[in-house]
C-alpha positions in Angstrom: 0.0 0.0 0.0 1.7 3.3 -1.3 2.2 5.9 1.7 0.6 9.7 1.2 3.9 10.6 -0.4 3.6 8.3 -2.6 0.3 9.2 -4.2 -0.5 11.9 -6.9 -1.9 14.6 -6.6 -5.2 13.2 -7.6 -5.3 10.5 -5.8 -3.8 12.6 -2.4 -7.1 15.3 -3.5 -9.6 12.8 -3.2 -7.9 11.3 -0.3 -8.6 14.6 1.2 -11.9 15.0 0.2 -12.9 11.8 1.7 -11.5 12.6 4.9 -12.6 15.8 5.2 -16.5 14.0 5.0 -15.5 11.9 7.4 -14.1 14.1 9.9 -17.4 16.3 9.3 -19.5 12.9 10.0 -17.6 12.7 13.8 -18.1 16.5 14.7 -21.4 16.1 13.7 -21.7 13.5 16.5 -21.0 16.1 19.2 -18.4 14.0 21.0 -16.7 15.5 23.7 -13.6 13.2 24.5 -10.6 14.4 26.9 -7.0 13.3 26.5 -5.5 16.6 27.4 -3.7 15.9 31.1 -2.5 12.7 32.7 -5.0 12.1 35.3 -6.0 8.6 36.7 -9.6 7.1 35.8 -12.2 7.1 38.0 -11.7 3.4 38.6 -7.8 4.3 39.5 -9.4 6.6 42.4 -11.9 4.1 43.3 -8.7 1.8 44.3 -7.9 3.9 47.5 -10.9 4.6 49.0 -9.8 2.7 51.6 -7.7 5.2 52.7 -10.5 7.6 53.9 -11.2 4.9 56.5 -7.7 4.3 58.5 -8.2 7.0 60.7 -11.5 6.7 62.7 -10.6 7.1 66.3 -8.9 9.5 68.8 -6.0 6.6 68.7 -5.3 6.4 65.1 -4.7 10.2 65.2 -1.3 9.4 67.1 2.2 8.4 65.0 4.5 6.1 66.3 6.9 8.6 68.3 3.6 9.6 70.2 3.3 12.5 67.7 -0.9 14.2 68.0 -1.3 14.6 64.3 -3.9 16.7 64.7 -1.3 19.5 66.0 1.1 21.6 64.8 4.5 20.3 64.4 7.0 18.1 62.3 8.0 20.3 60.2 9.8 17.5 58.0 7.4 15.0 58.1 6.3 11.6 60.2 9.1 9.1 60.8 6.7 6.5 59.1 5.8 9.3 56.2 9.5 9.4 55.6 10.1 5.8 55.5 7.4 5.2 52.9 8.2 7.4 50.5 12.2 7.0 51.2 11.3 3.6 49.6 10.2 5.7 46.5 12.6 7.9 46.2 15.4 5.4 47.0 17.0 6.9 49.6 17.5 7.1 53.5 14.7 8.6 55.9 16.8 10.9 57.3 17.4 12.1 53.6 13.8 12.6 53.4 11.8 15.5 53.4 7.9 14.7 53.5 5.5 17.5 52.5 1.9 18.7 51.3 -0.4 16.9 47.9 2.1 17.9 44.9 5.9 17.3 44.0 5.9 20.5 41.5 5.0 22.5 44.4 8.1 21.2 46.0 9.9 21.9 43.2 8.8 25.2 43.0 9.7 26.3 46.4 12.9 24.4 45.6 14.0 26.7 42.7 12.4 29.9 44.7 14.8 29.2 47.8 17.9 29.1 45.4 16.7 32.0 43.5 15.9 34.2 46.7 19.2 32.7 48.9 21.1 30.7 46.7 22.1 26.7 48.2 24.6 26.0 50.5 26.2 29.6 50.2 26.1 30.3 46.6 24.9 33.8 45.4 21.5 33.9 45.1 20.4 33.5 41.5 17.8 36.3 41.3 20.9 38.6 41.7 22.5 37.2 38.6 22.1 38.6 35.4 21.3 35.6 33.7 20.2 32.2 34.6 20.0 29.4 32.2 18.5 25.9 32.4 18.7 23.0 30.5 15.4 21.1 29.3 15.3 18.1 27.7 12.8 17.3 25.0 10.0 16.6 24.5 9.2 17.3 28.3 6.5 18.1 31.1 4.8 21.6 30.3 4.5 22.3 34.0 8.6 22.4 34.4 9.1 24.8 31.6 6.7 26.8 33.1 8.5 27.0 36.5 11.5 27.8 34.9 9.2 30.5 32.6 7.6 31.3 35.3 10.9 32.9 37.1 12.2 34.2 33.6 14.6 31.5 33.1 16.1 31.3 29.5 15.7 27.9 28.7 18.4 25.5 26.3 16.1 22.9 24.5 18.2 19.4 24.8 17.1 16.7 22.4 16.3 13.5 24.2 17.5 9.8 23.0 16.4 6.3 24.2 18.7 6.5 26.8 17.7 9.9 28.2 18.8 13.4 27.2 22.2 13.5 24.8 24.7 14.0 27.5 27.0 15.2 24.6 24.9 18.5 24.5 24.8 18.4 28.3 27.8 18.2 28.8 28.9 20.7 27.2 26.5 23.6 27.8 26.6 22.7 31.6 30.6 22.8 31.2 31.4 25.9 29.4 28.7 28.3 31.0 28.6 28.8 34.7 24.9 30.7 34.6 23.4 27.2 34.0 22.1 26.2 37.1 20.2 23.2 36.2 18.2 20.5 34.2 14.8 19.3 34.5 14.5 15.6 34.6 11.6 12.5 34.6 14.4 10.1 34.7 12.1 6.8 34.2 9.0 6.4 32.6 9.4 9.9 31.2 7.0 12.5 30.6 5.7 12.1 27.7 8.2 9.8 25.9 8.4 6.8 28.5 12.1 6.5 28.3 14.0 5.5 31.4 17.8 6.6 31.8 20.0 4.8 31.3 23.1 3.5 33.9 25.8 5.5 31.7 23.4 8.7 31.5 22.9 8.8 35.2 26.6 8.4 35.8 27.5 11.0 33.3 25.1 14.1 35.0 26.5 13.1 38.5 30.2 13.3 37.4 30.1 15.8 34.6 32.2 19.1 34.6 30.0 21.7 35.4 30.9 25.5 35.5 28.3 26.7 38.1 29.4 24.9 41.5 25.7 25.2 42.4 24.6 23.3 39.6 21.6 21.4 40.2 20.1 18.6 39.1 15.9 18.4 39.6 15.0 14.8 39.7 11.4 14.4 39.4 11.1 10.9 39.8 7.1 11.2 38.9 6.2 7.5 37.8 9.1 5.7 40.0 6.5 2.9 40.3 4.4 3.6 37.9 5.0 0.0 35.5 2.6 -1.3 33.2 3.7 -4.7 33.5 3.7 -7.1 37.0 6.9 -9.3 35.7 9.8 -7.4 37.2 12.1 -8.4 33.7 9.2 -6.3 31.7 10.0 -3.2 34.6 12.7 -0.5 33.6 15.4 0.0 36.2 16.6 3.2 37.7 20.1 3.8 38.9 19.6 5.9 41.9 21.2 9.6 41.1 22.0 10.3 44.9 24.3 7.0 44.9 25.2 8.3 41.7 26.4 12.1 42.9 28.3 10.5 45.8 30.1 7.9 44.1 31.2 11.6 41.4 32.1 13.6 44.7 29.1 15.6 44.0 26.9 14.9 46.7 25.0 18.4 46.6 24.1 18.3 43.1 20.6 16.8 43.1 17.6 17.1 44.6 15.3 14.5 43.8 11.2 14.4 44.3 8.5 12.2 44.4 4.6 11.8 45.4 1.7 9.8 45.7 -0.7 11.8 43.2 -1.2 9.1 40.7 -0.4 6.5 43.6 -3.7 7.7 45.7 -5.4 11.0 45.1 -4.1 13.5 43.0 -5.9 16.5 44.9 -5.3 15.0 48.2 -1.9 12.6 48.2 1.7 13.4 49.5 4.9 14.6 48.2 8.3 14.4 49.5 12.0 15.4 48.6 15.0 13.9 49.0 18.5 15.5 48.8 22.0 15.0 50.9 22.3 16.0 54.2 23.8 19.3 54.0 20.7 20.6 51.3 18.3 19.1 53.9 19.6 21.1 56.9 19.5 24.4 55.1 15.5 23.1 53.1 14.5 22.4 57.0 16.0 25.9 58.0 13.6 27.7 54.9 11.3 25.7 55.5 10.5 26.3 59.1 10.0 30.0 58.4 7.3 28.8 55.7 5.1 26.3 57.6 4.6 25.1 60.7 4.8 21.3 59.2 2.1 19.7 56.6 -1.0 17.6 56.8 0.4 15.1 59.4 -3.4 13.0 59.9 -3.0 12.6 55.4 0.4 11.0 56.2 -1.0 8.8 58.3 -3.3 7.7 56.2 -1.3 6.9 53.6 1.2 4.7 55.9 -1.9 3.0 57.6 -3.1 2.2 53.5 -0.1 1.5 52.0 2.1 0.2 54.5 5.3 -0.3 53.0 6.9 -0.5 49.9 5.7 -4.0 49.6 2.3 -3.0 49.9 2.9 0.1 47.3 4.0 -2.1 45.0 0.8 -4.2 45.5 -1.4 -1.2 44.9 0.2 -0.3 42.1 -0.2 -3.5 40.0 -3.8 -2.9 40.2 -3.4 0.6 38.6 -1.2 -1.1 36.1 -4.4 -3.9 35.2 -6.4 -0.8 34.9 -4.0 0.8 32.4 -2.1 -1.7 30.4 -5.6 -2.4 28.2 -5.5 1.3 27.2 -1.9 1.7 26.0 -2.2 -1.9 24.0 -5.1 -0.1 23.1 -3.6 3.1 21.6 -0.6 1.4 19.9 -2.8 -1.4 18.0 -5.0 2.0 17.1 -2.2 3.8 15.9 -0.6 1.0 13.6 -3.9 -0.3 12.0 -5.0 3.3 11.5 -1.4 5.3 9.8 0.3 2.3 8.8 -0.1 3.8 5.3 0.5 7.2 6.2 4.0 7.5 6.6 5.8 9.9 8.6 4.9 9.1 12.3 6.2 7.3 14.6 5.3 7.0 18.5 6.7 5.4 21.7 6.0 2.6 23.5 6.4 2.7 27.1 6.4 -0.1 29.7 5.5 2.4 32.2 4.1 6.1 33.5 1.7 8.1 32.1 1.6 9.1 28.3 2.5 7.8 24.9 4.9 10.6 22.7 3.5 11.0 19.3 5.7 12.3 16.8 3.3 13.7 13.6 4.6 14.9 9.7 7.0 17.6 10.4 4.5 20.9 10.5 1.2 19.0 11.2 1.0 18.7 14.7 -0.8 22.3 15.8 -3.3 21.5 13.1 -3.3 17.6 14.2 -4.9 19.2 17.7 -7.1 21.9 16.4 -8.7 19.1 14.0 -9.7 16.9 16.8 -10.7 19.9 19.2 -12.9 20.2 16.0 -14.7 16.8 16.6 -14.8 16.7 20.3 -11.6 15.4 21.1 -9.3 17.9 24.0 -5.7 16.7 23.9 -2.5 19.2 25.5 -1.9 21.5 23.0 0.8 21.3 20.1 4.0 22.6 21.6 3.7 22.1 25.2 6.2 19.5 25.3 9.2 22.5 24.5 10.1 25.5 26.5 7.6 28.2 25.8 5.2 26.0 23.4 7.8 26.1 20.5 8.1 22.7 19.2 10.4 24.0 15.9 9.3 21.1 14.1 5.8 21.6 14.9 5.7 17.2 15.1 5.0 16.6 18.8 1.8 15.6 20.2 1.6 14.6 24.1 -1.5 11.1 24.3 -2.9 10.8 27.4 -4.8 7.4 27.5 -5.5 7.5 31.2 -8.2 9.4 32.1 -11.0 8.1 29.3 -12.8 4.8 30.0 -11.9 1.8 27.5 -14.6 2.5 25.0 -14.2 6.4 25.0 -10.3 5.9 24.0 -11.4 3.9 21.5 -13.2 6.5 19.7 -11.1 9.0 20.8 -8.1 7.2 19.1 -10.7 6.8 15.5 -10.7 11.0 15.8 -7.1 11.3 16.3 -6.4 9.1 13.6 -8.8 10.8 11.0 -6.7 14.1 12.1 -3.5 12.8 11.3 -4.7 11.8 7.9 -6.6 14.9 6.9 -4.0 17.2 8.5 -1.1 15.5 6.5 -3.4 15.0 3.4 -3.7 18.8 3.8 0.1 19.4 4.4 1.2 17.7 1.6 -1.2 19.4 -1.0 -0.4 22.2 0.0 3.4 21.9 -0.5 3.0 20.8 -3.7 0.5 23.5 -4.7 3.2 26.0 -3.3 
C-alpha cells in the first residue's frame, strides 16, 4: 500500500476530500472526549478509597513517636511518612523530606529558595544577570513553566532512548557557569516513556560543570508507575544520589516524588530527598514557611499503603487498569497510519503518556482538528520550553483518564486528524 507521499496529486485530492466528510460525519456527533492531562480514571481513584477509612478514632490520630497529628508540628514529616516514601525515592529517611499533595509545588519552592538565597552559600540566582536551564525534549509543560515562570532562559536538549544527549549536556553545563540546572523524569518519562540509562545517570553526577551550584531536579514522577507485573518487563533506575556521591558531587541533586497518581491526585503526598547538608538548610527555609504539613494525610497513607511492599501491590492494580489502554492506543495507531507515513510513536512499559511524533509541521493542526470533533488533547507545543516545538511534530497522548470505549473512539478521531492534516500538508506543498 503506497504511503501519502507516494500518491498523486489526484489521488492525495480525493484522499482529502474523503477525509474531510469523514471528519465532518464525527463533529457532527457532538463528541466530547478528553485526553488533554494525565489524570487517573475514576476506577484508579476508586482503588484507595480505603484510605479515607484508616483513621477513625482519637487513637489512630497518634504516630509512632507519640506525635498528636492533629497539632502543629514536624516540620519534615512523620518518621513513618518518611520511611514510605524513602522507599520511593530510594533513599534514607533521614534524607527525606515529607510535604503537602504535589511534588511541583516542592519543586517550586525548591528553585524559589535558590533563586531568593542561593544553596549552600552560593549567590542567590535572582541577583544574577542571567540564569539558564537545560530542558530536555519533549518534556513536562508544568517544568518549563517553572523555569518560565521565574524568567529562566531555557536551552532545548534533544532527548534519545537512553535519556537526554549527554553530549549536549555536557557541554553547555561545562562551558557556562549561569546554567544552574536540568529538569528531569528520569524513568518512565513524561511524555516519551524512556528510562535513563546506567551510563546517563553516571555522566550528570560526574560531569564538569561551570556553576558549582549546579543542580540537578530529579522528578522521579512515575518511579513505580510500571505497566507490567513481571519485574524483567520493569525498567530499572540507577539511583542519582548513589550516583552524585560515588562523582564527589553529593550536593548536586535534589530528587522528588509523590503519591498523586499513587492515591489522590488532589489530596496525596509529596516528599523530597537531597543530601544532608541541602536538607539542613530546606529544613531551616522551610521552618520559616510552615509550621509542618498535613500530618493526619500521612498517616493515612502509611496505615493504607504500609510499605513498599504494599505500594508495590497497589500499584499493579493501577497497572491492570491501564495496560488495556496503551495496547489499546498502539494497535489503534498501527492499524490506523500504517499507510501514512511519517509518524512514529513510543511505547512505554510504564508512566503516564504515549509521545506522538506527527509529519513535520502537522502537529498544531493535528490538535485543532480533533478539538474540532470533540476530542481535547495538550496543546501542540507544550512539550518544549515556551510551546515552540520547531518542528511543529509533537503531540503529548494521554490514554489515562478516558474509560476503555471512549479511548477507543477517541483514538478513531485522532487518527482521521492525522490523515486529513497531513493529506492537507502535503497538497499544500506541492500547490506551493
Amino acid at each position: 500500500m503506497p504511503t501519502y507521499v507516494e500518491l498523486g496529486n489526484d489521488e492525495l485530492a480525493a484522499l482529502k476530500d474523503r477525509l474531510e466528510r469523514e471528519h465532518a460525519e464525527i463533529k457532527a456527533r457532538g463528541l466530547s472526549l478528553n485526553m488533554a492531562r494525565g489524570k487517573p480514571a475514576k476506577a484508579q481513584l476508586d482503588l484507595s478509597m480505603p484510605l479515607l477509612e484508616t483513621i477513625t478514632t482519637l487513637e489512630d490520630c497518634v504516630s509512632t513517636d507519640g506525635t498528636d497529628c492533629r497539632n502543629y508540628g514536624v516540620v519534615d514529616g512523620l518518621p513513618e511518612a518518611k520511611a514510605l516514601m524513602a522507599s520511593m525515592l530510594d533513599d534514607d529517611p533521614e534524607n527525606v523530606i515529607v510535604c503537602g499533595n504535589a511534588s511541583l509545588n516542592i519543586m517550586y519552592d525548591a528553585l524559589a529558595r535558590c533563586w531568593s538565597f542561593g544553596t549552600l552559600g552560593s549567590t542567590p540566582w535572582s541577583k544574577l544577570e542571567t540564569v539558564r536551564w537545560i530542558c530536555p525534549v519533549p518534556g513536562y509543560d508544568r517544568h518549563f513553566g517553572v523555569t518560565e515562570a521565574f524568567g529562566i532562559e531555557m536551552i532545548p536538549v534533544p532527548m534519545t532512548d537512553e535519556g537526554p544527549d549527554m553530549g549536549e549536556v555536557e557541554s553547555i553545563a561545562a562551558f557556562d557557569e549561569n546554567v544552574k540546572g536540568i529538569w528531569c523524569v528520569p524513568k518512565y518519562s513524561n511524555p516519551g516513556g524512556i528510562t535513563y540509562s546506567d551510563e546517563v545517570v553516571r555522566r550528570l553526577a560526574s560531569m564538569v560543570c561551570a556553576a558549582d551550584d549546579f543542580r540537578i531536579f530529579w522528578d522521579n514522577a512515575y518511579c513505580v508507575h510500571h505497566l507490567f507485573d513481571d519485574a524483567a518487563e520493569q525498567d530499572q533506575l540507577l539511583d542519582i544520589g548513589h550516583a552524585c556521591v560515588e562523582a564527589g558531587n553529593p550536593d548536586r541533586y535534589f530528587k522528588f516524588a509523590s503519591t498523586s497518581k499513587v492515591t489522590f491526585p488532589g489530596a496525596g503526598i509529596s516528599a523530597l530527598a537531597a543530601s544532608p547538608a541541602n536538607v539542613v538548610e530546606i529544613k531551616k527555609r522551610m521552618g520559616v514557611q510552615t509550621i509542618g504539613h498535613d500530618k493526619l494525610n500521612q498517616l493515612r497513607h502509611v496505615r493504607f499503603l504500609k510499605d513498599a511492599e504494599g505500594l508495590a501491590a497497589h500499584m499493579a492494580k493501577h497497572a491492570a487498569i491501564l495496560r488495556p489502554k496503551f495496547e489499546l492506543v498502539n494497535r489503534k495507531l498501527e492499524e490506523s497510519l500504517a499507510d501514512v507515513g511519517g509518524c512514529s510513536w513510543s511505547k512505554p512499559r510504564g508512566g503516564y503518556f504515549v509521545s506522538f511524533d506527527a509529519p513535520e509541521s502537522t502537529a498544531k493542526r493535528i490538535v485543532a482538528l480533533a478539538k474540532e470533533a470533540g476530542v481535547t488533547m495538550t496543546g501542540a507545543g507544550a512539550t518544549f520550553p515556551l510551546k515552540q516545538d520547531p518542528r511543529d511534530s509533537n503531540i503529548r497522548i494521554a490514554p489515562t483518564l478516558p474509560p476503555l470505549e471512549e479511548l477507543d473512539e477517541a483514538m478513531d478521531v485522532f487518527a482521521c486528524c492525522v490523515k486529513l492534516a497531513y493529506a492537507e500538508h502535503l497538497l499544500a506543498r506541492r500547490q506551493a
